[in-house]
PALOGU-8402 format. One record per residue: x, y, z of N, C-alpha, C in turn; residue in three letters; residue number from 1. Coordinates in nm, 3 decimals. Each point is the difference from the previous one (the first is absolute). Example, Ala and Ser with C-alpha at 12.3 -4.5 7.8 and 13.67 -1.06 7.14 Angstrom:
BEGIN
<<1.319 -0.569 0.780> <-0.089 0.119 0.000> <0.090 0.120 0.000> "ALA" 1> <<-0.035 0.105 -0.072> <0.082 0.119 0.006> <-0.077 0.109 0.073> "SER" 2> 
This chain:
BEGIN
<<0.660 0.378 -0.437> <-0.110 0.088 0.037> <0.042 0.101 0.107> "UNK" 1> <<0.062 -0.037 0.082> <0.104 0.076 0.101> <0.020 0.128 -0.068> "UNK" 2> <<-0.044 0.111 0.048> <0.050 0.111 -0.031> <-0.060 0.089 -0.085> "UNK" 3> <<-0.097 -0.092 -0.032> <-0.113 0.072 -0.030> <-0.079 0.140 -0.006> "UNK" 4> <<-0.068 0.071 -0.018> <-0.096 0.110 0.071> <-0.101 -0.067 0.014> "UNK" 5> <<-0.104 0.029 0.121> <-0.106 -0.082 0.058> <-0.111 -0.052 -0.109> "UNK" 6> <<-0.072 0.099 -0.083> <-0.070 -0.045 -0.091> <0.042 -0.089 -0.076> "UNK" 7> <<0.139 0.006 -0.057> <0.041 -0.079 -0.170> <0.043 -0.161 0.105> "UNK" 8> <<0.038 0.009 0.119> <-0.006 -0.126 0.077> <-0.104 -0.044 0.021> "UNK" 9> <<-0.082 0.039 0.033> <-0.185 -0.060 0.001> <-0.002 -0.044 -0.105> "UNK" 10> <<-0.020 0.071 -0.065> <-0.007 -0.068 -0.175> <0.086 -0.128 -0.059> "UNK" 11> <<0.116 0.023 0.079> <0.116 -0.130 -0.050> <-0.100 -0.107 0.094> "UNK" 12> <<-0.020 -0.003 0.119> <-0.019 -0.089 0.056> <-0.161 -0.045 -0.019> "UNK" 13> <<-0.083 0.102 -0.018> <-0.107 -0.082 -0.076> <0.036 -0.085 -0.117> "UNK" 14> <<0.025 0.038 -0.072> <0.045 -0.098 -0.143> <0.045 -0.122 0.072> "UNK" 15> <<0.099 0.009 0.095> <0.057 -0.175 0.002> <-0.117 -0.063 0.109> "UNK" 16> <<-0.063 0.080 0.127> <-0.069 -0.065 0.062> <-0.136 -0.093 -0.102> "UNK" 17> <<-0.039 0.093 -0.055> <-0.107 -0.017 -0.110> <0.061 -0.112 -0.042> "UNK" 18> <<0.086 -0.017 -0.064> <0.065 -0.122 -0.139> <0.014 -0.105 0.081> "UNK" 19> <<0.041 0.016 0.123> <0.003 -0.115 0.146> <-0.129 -0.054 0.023> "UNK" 20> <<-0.101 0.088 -0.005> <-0.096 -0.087 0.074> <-0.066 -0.065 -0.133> "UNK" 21> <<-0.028 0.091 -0.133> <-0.053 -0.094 -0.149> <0.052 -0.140 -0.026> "UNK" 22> <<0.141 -0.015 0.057> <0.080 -0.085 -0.063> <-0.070 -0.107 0.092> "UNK" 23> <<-0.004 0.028 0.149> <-0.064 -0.103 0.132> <-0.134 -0.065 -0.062> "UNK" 24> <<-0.071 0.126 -0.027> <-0.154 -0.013 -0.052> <-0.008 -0.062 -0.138> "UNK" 25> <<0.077 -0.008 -0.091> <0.012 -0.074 -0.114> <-0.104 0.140 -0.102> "UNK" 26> <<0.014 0.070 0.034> <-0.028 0.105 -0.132> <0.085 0.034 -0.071> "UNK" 27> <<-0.057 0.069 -0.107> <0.026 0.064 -0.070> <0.027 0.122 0.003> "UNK" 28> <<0.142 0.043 -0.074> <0.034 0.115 0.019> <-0.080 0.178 -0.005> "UNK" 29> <<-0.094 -0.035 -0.072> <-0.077 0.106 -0.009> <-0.125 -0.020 0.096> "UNK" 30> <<-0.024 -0.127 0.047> <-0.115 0.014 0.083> <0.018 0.071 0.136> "UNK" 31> <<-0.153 0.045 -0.013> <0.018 0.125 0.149> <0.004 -0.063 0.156> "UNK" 32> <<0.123 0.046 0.041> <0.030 -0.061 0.145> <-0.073 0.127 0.107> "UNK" 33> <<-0.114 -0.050 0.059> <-0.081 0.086 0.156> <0.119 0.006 0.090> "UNK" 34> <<0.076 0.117 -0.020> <0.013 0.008 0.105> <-0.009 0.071 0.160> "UNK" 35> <<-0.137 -0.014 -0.025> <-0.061 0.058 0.185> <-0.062 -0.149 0.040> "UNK" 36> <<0.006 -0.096 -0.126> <-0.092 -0.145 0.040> <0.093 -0.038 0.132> "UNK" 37> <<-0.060 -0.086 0.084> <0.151 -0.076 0.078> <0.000 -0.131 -0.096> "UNK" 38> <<0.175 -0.044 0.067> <0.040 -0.088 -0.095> <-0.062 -0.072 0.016> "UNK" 39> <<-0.076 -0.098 0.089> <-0.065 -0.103 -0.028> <-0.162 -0.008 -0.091> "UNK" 40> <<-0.030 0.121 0.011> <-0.100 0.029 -0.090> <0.021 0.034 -0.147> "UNK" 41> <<0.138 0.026 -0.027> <0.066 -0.007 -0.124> <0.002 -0.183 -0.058> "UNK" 42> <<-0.007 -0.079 0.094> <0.040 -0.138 -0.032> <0.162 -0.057 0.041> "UNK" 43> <<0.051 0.060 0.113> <0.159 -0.010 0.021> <-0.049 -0.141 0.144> "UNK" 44> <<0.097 -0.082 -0.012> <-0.004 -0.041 0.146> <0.114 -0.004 0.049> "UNK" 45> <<0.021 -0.005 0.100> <0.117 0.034 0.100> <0.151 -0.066 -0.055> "UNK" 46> <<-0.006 -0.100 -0.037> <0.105 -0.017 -0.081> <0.041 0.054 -0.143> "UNK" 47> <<-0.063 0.054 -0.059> <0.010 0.077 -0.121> <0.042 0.097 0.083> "UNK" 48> <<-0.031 0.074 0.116> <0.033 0.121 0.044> <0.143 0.004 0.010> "UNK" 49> <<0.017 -0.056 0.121> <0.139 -0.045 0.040> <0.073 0.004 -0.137> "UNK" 50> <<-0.025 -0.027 -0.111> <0.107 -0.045 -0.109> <-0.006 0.148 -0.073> "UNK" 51> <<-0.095 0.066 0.007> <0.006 0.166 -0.045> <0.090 0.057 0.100> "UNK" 52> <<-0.051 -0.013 0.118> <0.105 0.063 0.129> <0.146 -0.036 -0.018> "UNK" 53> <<0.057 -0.129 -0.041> <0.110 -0.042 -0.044> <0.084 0.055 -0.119> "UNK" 54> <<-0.091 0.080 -0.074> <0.052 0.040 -0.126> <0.026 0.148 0.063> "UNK" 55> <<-0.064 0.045 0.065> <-0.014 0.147 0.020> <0.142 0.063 0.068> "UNK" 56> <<-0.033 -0.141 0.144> <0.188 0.006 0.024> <0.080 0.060 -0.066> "UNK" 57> <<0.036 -0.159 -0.076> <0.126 -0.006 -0.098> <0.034 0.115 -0.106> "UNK" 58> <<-0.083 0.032 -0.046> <-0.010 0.122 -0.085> <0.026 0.131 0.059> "UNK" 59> <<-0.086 0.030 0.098> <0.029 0.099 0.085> <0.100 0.021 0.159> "UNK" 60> <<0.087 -0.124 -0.018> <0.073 0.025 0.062> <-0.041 0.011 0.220> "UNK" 61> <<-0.145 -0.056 -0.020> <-0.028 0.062 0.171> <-0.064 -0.095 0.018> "UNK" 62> <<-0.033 -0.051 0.173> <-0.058 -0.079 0.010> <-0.171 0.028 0.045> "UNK" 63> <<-0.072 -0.064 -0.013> <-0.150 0.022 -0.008> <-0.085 -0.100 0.117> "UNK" 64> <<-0.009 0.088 0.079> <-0.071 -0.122 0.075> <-0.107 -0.064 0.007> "UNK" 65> <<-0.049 -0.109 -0.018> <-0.122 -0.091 -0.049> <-0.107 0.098 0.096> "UNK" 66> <<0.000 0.072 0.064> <-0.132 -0.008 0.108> <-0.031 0.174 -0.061> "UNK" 67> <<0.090 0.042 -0.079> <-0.047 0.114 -0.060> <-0.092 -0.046 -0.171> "UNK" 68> <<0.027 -0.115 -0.014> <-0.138 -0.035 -0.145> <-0.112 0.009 0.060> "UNK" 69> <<0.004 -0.016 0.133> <-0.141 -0.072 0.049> <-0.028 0.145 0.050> "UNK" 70> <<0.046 0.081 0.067> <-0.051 0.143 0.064> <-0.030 0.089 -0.139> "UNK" 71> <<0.066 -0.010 -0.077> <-0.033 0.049 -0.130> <-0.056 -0.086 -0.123> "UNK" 72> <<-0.061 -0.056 -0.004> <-0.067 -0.072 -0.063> <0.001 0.052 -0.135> "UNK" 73> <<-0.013 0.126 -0.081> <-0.033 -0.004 -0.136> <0.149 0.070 -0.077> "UNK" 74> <<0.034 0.016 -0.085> <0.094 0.015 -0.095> <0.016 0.132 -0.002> "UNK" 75> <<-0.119 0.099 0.022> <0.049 0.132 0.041> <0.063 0.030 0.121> "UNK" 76> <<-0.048 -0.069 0.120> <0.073 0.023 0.137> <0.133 -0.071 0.001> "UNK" 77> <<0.043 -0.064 -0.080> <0.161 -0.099 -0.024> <0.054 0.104 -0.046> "UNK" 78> <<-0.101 0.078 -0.130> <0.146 0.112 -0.066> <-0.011 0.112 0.105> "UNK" 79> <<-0.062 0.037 0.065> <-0.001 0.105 0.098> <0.136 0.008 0.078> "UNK" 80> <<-0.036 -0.125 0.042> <0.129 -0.050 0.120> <0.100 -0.059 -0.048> "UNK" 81> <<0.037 -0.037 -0.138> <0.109 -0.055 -0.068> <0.047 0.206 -0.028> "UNK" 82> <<-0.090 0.029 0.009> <0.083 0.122 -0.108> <0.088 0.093 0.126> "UNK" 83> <<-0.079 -0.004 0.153> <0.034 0.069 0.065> <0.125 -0.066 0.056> "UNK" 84> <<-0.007 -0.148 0.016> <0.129 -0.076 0.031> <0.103 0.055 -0.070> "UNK" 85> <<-0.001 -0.016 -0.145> <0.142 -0.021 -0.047> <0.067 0.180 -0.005> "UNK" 86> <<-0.124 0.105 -0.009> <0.007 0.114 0.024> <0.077 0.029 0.114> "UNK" 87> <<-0.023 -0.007 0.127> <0.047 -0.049 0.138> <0.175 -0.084 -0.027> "UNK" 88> <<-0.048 -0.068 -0.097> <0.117 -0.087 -0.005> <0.122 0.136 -0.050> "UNK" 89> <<-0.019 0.021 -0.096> <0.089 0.137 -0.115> <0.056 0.053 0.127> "UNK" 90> <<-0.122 0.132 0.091> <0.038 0.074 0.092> <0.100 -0.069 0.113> "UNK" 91> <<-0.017 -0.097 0.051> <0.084 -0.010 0.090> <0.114 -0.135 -0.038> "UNK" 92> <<0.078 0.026 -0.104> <0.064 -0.090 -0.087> <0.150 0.075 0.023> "UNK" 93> <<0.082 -0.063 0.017> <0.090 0.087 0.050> <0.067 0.064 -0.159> "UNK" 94> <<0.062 0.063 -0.017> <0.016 0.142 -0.138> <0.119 -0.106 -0.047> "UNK" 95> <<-0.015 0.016 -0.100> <0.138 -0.112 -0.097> <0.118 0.146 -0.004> "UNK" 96> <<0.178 -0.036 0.073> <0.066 0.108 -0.007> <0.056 -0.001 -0.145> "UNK" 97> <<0.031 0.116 -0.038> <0.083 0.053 -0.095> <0.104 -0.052 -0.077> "UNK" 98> <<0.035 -0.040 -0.102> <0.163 -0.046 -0.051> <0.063 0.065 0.080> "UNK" 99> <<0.114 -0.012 0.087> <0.166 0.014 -0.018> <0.034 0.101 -0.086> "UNK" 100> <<0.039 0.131 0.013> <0.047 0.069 -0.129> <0.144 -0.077 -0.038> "UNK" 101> <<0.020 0.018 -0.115> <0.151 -0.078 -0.016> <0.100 0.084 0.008> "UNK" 102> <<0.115 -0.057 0.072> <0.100 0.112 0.075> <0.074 0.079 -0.083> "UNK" 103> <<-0.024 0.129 0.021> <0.093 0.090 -0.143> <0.176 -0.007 0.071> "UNK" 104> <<0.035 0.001 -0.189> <0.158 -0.069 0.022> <0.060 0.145 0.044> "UNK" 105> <<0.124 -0.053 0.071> <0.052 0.141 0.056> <0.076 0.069 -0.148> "UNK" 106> <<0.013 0.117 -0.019> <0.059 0.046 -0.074> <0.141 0.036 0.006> "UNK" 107> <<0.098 -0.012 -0.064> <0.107 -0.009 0.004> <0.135 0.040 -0.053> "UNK" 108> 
């Protein structure tokens, strides 16, 4: 998702946040996930959370701190701040250098 442009990353990361929390909630893939509900009014409890937060990690590579589920409570304010994190993350990522050109042979 790294490297993204800001919109088509929102979009990547809705899809997996979404599929994260259905899978917690035991829905179905087409059923409609609220997300302005907070999670516990979705039906999540704190350990289901934690185990979405755990996936989000690993996948995304960053760490998430438990006390930001709770200040952000619903699935839109996670992708808000998931999107601006890893965004944040891109910008100040240090630049991958260049191949090595390969050394031209002396001529002779």
């Amino acid at each position: 998702m790294r490297g993204l442009p800001p919109l088509e990353l929102r979009e990547e990361l809705e899809e997996l946040v979404v599929a994260l929390f259905r899978r917690q909630l035991l829905m179905e893939h087409d059923d409609e996930l609220d997300q302005e509900l907070s999670y516990f009014d979705l039906g999540m409890t704190s350990l289901r959370l934690m185990e979405v937060k755990k996936a989000l990690e690993q996948r995304l590579g960053i760490d998430i701190d438990a006390t930001l589920l709770f200040n952000r409570p619903t699935v839109e304010q996670l992708l808000d701040h998931l999107t601006e994190t890893v965004l944040t993350a891109d910008s100040t990522a240090a630049p991958v250098p260049a191949p090595a050109a390969a050394p031209v042979p002396a001529s002779g």
